[in-house]
C-alpha positions in Angstrom: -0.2 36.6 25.2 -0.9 37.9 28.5 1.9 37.3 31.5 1.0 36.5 34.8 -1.5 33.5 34.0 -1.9 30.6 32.9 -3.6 30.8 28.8 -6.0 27.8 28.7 -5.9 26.4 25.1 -9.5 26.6 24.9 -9.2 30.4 25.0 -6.5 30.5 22.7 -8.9 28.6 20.3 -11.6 30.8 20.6 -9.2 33.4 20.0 -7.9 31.9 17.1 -11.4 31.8 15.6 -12.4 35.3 15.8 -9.5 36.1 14.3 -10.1 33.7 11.0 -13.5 35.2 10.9 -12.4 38.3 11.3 -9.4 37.7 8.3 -6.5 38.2 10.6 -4.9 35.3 9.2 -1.5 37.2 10.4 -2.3 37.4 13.8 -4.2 33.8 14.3 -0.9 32.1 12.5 1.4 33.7 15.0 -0.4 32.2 17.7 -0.5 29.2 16.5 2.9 29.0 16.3 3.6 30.4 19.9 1.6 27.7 20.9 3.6 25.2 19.3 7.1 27.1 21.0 5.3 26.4 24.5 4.8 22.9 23.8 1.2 23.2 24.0 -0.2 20.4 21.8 -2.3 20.8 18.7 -5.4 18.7 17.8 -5.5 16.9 14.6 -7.6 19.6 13.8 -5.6 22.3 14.5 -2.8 21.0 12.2 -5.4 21.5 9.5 -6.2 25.4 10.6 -2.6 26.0 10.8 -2.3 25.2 7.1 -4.8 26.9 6.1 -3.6 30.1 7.9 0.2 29.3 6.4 -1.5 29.3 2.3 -3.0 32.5 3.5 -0.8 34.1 5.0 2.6 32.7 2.8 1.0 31.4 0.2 0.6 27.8 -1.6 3.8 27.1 -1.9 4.7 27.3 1.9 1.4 25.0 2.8 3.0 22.2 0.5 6.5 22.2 2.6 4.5 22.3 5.9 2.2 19.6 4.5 5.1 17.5 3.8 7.0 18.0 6.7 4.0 16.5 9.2 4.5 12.9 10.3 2.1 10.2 8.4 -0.1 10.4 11.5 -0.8 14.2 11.0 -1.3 13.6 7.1 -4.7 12.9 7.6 -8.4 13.9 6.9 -7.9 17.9 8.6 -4.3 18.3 7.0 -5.2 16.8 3.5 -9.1 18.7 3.9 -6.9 21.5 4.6 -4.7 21.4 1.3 -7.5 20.3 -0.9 -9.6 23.6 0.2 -6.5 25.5 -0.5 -6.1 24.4 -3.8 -9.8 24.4 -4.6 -9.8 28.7 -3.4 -7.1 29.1 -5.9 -8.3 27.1 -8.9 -5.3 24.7 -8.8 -7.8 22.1 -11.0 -4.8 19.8 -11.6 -3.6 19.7 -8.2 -7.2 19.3 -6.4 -8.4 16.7 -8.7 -5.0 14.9 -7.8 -4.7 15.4 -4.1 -8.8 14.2 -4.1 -7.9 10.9 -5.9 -5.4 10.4 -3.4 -7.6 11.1 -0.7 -10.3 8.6 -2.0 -7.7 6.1 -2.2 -7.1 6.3 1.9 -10.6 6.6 2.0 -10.6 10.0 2.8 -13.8 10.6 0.4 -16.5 8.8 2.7 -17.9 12.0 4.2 -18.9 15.1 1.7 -15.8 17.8 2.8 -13.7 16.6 -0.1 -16.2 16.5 -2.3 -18.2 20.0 -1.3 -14.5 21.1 -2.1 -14.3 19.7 -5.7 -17.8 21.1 -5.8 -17.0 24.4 -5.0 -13.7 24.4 -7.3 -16.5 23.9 -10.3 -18.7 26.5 -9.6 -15.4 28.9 -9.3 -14.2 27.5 -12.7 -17.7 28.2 -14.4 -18.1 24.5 -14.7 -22.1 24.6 -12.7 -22.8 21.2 -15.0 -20.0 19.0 -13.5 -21.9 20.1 -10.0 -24.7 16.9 -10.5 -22.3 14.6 -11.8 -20.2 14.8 -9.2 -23.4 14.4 -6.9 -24.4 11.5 -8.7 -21.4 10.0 -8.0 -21.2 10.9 -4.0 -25.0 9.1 -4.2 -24.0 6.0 -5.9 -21.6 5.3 -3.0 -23.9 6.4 -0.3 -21.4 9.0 0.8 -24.3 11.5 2.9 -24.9 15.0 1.3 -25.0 17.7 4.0 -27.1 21.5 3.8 -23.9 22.8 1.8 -23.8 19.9 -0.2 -27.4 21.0 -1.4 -26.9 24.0 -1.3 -24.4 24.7 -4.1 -26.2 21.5 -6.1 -29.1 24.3 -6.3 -26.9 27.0 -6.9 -25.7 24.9 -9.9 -29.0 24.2 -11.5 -29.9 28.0 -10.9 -26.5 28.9 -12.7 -27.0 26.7 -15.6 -30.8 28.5 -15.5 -32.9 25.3 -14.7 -35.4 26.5 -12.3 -37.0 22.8 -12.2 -33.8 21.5 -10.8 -33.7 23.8 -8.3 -36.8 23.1 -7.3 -36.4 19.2 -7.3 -33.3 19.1 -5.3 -35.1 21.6 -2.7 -38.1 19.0 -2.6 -35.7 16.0 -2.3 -34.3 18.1 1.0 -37.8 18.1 2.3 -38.5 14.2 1.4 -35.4 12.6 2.4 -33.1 15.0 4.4 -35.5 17.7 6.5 -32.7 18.0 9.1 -30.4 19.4 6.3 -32.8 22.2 5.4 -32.2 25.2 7.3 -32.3 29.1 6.5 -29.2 28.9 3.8 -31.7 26.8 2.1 -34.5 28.9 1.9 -31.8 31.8 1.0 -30.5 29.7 -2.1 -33.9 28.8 -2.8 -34.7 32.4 -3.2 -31.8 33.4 -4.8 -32.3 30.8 -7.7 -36.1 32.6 -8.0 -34.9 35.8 -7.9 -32.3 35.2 -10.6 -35.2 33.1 -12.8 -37.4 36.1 -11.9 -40.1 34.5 -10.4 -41.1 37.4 -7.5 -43.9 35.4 -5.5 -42.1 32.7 -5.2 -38.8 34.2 -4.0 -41.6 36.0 -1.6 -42.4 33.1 -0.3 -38.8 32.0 0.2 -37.7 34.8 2.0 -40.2 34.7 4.3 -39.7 30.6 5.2 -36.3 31.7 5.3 -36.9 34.1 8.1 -39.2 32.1 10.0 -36.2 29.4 10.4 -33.5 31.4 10.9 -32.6 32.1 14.7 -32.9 35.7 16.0 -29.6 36.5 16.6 -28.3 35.6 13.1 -26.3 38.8 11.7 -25.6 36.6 8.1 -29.3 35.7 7.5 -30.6 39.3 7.9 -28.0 40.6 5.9 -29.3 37.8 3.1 -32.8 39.2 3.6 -32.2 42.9 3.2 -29.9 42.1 0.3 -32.7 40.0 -1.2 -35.0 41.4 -0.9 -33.5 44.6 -2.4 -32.9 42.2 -5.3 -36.6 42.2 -6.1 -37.2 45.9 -5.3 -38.8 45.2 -1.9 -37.6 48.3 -0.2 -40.6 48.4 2.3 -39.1 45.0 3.6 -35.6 45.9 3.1 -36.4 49.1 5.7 -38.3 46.7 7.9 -35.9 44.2 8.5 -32.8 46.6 9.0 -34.7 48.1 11.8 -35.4 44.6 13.1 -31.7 44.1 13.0 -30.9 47.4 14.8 -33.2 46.0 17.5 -31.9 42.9 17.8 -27.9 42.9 17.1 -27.1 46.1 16.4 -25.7 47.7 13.8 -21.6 47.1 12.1 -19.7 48.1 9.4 -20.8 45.1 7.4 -24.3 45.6 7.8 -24.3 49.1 6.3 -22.4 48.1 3.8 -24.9 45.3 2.8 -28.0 48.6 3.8 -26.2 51.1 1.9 -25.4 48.5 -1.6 -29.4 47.1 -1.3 -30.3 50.9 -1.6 -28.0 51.9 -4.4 -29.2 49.2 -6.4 -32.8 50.6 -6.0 -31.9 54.1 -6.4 -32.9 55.2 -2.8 -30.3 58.2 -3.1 -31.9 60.3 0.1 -32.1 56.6 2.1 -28.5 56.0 1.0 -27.3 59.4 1.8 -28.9 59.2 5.3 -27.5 55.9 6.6 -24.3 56.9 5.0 -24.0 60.3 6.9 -25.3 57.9 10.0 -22.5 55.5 9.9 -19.8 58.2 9.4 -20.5 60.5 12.2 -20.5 57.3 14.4 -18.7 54.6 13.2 -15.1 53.7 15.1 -13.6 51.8 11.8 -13.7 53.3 8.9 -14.3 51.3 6.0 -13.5 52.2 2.5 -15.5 50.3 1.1 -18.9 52.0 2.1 -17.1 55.1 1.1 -16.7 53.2 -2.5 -20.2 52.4 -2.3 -21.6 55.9 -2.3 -19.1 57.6 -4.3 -20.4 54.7 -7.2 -23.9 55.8 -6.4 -23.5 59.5 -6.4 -21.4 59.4 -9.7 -24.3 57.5 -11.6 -26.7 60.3 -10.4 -24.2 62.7 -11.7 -23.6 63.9 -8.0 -20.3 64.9 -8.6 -19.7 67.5 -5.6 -21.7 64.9 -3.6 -19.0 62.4 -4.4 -15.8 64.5 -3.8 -17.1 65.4 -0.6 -16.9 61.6 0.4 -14.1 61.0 -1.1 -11.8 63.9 0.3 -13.4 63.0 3.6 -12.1 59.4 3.2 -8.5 60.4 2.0 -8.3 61.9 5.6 -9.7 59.4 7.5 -8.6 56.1 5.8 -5.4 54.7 5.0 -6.8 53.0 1.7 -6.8 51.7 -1.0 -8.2 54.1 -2.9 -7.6 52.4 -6.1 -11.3 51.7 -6.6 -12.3 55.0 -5.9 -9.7 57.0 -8.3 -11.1 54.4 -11.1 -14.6 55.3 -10.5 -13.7 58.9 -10.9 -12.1 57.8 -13.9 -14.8 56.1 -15.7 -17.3 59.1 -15.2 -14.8 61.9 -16.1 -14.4 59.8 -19.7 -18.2 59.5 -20.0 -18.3 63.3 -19.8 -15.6 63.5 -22.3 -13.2 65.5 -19.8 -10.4 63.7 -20.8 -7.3 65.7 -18.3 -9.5 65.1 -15.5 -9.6 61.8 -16.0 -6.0 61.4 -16.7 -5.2 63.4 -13.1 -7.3 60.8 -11.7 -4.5 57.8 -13.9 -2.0 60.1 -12.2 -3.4 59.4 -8.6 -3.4 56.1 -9.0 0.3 55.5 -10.9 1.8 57.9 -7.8 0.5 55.2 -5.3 0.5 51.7 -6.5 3.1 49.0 -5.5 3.5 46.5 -7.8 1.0 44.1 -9.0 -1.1 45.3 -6.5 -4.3 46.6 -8.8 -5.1 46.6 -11.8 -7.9 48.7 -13.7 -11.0 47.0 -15.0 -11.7 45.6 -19.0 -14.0 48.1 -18.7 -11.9 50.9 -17.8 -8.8 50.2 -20.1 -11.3 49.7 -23.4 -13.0 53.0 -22.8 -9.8 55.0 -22.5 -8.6 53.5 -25.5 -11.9 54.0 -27.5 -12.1 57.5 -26.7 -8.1 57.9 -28.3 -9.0 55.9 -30.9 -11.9 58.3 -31.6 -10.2 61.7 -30.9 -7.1 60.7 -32.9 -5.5 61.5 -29.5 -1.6 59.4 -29.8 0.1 61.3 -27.2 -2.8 60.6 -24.7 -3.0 56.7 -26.1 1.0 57.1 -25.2 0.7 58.7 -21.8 -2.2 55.3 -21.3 0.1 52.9 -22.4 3.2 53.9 -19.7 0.6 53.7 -17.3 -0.6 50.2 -18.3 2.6 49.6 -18.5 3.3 50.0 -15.2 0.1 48.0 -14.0 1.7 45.5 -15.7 -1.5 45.1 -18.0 -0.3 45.4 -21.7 -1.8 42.9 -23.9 -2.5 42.6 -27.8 -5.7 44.6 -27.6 -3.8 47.4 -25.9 -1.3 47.7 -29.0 -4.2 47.3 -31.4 -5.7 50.2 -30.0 -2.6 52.0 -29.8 -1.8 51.1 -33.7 -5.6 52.0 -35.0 -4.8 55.7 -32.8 -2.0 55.9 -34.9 -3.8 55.5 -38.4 -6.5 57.4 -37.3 -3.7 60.5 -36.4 -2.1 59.5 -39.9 0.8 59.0 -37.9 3.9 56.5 -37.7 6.2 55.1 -35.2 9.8 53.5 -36.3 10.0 51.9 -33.0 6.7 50.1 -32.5 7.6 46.6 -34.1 10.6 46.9 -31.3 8.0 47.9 -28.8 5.7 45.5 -28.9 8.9 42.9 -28.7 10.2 44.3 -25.5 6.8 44.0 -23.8 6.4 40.5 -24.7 3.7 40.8 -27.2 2.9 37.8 -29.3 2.3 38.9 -32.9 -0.7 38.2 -34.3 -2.0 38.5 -38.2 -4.1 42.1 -37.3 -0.7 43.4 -35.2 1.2 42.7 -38.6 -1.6 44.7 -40.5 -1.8 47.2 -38.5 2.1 47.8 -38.5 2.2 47.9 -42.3 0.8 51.6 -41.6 2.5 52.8 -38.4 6.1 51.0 -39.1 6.7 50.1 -42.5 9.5 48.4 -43.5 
């Protein structure tokens, strides 16, 4: 905080709020507690943000104690709001659905928060057809749906691939609720028509959707260029980023929605030139667009393309490069080159902390197929200490590692042992397998 004048709270809540939107839970949670140190009071409310910022920042575990250490007063709609979302982000199922009864028993249920929450905890889960029941139920008690509860109600039909109930809950909006239909609708609307592939109509969408929007709205132009990349509108896609230039301005987060719209259609020499763009002027540098390209350039076979961002990004970023390595990975295998892609394994195993990454289904199962095939066991070995210390051995893994074995007509005293140490449940095919590679 500054010294030498007076901090009104009113700025330290503004402050507080770019810094949430921004993700610097960190930073926004030690204000919150200076303010407390000062004796400046907090709002119901902010009782509620500072819980939130404590499961983010410490985890859920450290949001329970704080819960239960706030007076009865405190324990009410923001604070127990506040937990519910937390578990609902984490997929806690038995603890949401628990804290929500309890909230509906204080009457804490009467607006749609806790139940956009449960809502939200659903779709999360992969559970789209609890979304209307649960609906239902907010109707038969007259509890008010607001534009997000909609919203993910649509999103729900759309998921579950029922284009009519997407279109009856959008018409329901327009009968019964206008003031709750606003650009996010038209968005979702669109969405749901570009998933059902019906092009005119999610046309039409998108363009209701920009006539509602206001000007100034970063998140509704980044919705229409991503869109309408969706359907392979890359006239509009080119219109509308300039119209955002105009307007706003451009940030990191807009070329990365510009430069993933025109990877998905292919625009390499589009992609290339906002990419180049950014770089040479941008003051953040954000690995992710770097991530972006290299993907694109490697599915084009651009490999020296590629390396050229990615050694640029190892000197100018501090990381991760975790998704990068993996990409590098993926299209050495594809090309067979089998010791590049295990340099690339190498990169990653010299960097990573502890549970902090772990490589894709669809990275592991290609490694493993191509040992498999080459009869390759001191490769599938060299794999497995790396898994190992990914901390991302499984049954699958071993089965792969046993079938290498058979296929090298090779055995392995030790691998009952092995697969005992690591924790391995066996299973019938394990048992088969070992009858070959470790018999008895």
């Amino acid at each position: 905080m500054r010294e030498g004048r007076v901090v009104k709270k009113y700025e330290l809540e503004k402050c507080i709020k770019e810094l949430r939107k921004y993700k610097r839970y960190q930073h926004a949670l030690e204000i919150m507690e200076w303010m407390e140190k000062r004796g400046i009071n907090l709002s119901l409310v902010d009782y509620g943000v500072r819980l939130d910022l404590i499961a983010k920042v410490q985890g859920i575990t450290a949001a329970e104690e704080y819960f239960d250490s706030l007076s009865p007063s405190i324990q009410n709609l923001s604070t127990y709001g506040a937990l519910l979302n937390c578990y609902c982000v984490e997929k806690k199922t038995d603890k949401a659905l628990s804290l929500f009864e309890k909230m509906d028993q204080l009457n804490f249920t009467s607006k749609s928060l806790a139940f956009n929450n449960i809502m939200s905890l659903y779709m999360r889960l992969g559970q789209p057809e609890k979304v209307p029941l649960l609906v239902q139920k907010m109707k038969s008690r007259k509890v008010p749906l607001c534009t997000f509860s909609y919203n993910i109600l649509m999103t729900s039909y759309s998921c579950l691939d029922d284009i009519e109930g997407v279109e009856r809950v959008f018409e329901e909006i327009k009968q019964e609720n206008a003031k709750e239909c606003d650009w996010t609708t038209y968005s979702n609307l669109a969405a749901a028509y570009v998933k059902a592939g019906h092009k005119e109509k999610a046309e039409l969408a998108l363009k209701k959707l920009e006539e509602e929007m206001e000007p100034r709205n970063r998140e509704a132009y980044h919705y229409l260029i991503s869109l309408h990349a969706r359907i392979s509108n890359l006239g509009e896609v080119y219109r509308i980023w300039d119209s955002l230039k105009r307007f706003l301005g451009i940030t990191n987060s807009s070329y990365l929605v510009m430069l993933q719209s025109l990877s998905k259609n292919n625009d390499i020499d589009g992609l290339k030139k906002y990419y180049e763009e950014w770089e040479s002027s941008c003051s953040t540098y954000d690995m992710r667009l770097a991530n972006n390209v290299i993907g694109a350039y490697l599915r084009h076979d651009m490999l020296n393309d590629a390396e050229k961002v990615f050694h640029c990004a190892l000197k100018r970023s501090q990381g991760p490069f975790f998704v990068a390595w993996e990409m590098f990975m993926l299209f050495y295998l594809s090309k067979r080159q089998i010791d590049l892609a295990q340099k690339c394994m190498e990169g990653i195993a010299s960097r990573i902390k502890e549970n902090k990454w772990r490589p894709k289904f669809e990275t592991i199962n290609d490694f493993l197929k191509y040992f498999v095939e080459e009869k390759d066991v001191s490769g599938a070995e060299e794999f497995y200490k790396f898994l190992k210390k990914v901390n991302c051995l499984s049954s699958d893994v071993y089965s792969s590692l046993l079938h290498t074995y058979i296929a090298a007509n090779r055995t392995a005293d030790d691998m009952r042992l092995r697969i005992k140490e690591d924790g391995i449940e066996m299973s019938r095919e394990l048992e088969e397998l070992l009858k070959s590679v470790c018999p008895e």
